[in-house]
C-alpha positions in Angstrom: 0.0 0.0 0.0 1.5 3.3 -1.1 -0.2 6.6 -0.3 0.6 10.2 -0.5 -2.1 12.6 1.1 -2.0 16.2 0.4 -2.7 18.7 3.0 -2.5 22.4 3.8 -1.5 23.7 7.4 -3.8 26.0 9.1 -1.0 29.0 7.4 -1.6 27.6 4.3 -5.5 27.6 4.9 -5.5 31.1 6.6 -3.2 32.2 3.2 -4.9 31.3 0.7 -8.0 32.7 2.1 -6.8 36.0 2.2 -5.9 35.6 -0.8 -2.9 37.1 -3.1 -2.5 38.9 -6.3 -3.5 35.9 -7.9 -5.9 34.4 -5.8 -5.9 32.0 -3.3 -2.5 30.1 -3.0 -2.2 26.5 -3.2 1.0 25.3 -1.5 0.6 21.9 -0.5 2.9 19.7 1.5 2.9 15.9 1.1 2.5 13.6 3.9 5.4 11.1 4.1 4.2 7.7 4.4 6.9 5.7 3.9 10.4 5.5 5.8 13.7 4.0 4.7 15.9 2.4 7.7 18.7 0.5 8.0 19.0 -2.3 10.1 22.2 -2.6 12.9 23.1 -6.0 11.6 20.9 -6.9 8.7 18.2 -9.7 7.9 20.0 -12.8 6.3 17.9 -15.0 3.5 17.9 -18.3 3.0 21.3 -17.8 0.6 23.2 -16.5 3.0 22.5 -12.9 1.2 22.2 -10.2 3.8 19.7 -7.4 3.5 20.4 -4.3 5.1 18.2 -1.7 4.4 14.6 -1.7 4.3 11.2 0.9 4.4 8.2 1.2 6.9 5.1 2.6 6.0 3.1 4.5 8.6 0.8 2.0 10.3 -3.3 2.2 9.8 -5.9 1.6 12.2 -6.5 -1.8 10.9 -2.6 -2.6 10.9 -3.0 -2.6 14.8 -6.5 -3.9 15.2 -5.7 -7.2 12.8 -3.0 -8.9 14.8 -5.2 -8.9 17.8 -7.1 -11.2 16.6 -4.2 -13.8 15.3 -4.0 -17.3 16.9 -0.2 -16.6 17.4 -0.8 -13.3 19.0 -3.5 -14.9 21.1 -1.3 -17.5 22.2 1.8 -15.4 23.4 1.2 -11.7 23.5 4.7 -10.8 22.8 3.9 -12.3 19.0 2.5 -8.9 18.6 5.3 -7.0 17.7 6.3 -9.5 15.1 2.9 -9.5 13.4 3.2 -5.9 13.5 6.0 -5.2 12.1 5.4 -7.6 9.0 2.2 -6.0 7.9 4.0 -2.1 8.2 7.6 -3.1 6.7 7.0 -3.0 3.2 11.0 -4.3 1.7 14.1 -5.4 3.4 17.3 -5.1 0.7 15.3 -7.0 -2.4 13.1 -9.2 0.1 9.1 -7.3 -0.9 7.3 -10.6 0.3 7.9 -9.5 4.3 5.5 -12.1 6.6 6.3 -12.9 10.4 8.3 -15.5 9.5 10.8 -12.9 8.1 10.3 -10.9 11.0 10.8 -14.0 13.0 14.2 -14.7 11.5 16.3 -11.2 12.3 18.4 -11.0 14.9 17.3 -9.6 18.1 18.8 -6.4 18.1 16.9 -6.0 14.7 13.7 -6.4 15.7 14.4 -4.1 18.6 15.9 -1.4 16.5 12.3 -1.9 14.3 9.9 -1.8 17.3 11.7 1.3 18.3 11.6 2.8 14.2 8.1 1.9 14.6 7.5 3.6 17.2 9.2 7.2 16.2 6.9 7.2 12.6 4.1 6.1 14.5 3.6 8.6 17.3 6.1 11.3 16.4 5.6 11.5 12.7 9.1 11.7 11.5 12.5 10.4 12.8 13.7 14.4 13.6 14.6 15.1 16.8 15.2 18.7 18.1 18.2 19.2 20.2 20.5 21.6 21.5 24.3 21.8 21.9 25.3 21.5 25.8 28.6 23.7 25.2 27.1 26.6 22.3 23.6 25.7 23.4 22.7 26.0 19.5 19.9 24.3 18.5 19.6 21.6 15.2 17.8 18.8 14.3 19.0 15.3 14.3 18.1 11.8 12.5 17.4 9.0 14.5 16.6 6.4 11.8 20.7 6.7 11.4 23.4 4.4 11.3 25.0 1.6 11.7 25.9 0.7 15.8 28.5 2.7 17.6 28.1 5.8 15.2 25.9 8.8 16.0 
């Protein structure tokens, strides 16, 4: 599933309201849907290929609601997270056929590092954080979908 969704920010609204020389303005943003990763140490297929990076989508209402009502999830509530993550990660290097058994097969610190990229779309909407300096106190913006472990 692949989506973009045009919308206009209460400025944008206000704007073209008001109006300008030549009418009402029409900037639009697009709503990112889709977010590449890459994983800390990569999901290995059956020929020994290893697949490093990867997207998520941003999950639906029925992306969440669905895996409830799984046997597996049923069984063992911490099956969750892996049904989860297979319906919202769209690739993984050339793998496009992602399913709980993928998910199932990454290494720990993986899956962790994809609960956690799951999280950040999910609630926060992007994978920015604000932060400031805490010798110049200036402030930037930082990726946290980054790197490999042990850089920053």
């Amino acid at each position: 599933m692949r989506r973009s969704v045009q919308f206009q920010s209460p400025e944008q609204v206000e704007a073209g309201a008001a109006g300008t020389r030549g009418g009402p303005t029409r900037q639009q943003e697009t709503l990112r849907t889709e977010f590449g990763f890459e994983l800390p140490r990569g999901y290995v297929d059956e020929s020994g290929t290893v697949h490093r990076t990867g997207v998520m989508r941003l999950a639906t209402a029925r992306d969440e609601l669905v895996p409830l009502r799984d046997d597996r999830v049923r069984e063992n509530s911490a099956y969750l997270s892996v049904v989860l993550i297979s319906r919202v990660v769209t690739r993984i290097g050339t793998v496009e056929d992602i399913h709980p058994g993928v998910i199932e097969d990454l290494f720990a610190s993986d899956l962790a590092f994809l609960q956690d990229f799951y999280r950040r779309i999910n609630a926060e909407g992007h994978t920015r954080a604000a932060v400031t300096c805490p010798s110049c106190e200036e402030e930037f913006a930082v990726n946290l979908a980054g790197g490999r472990l042990g850089e920053s």
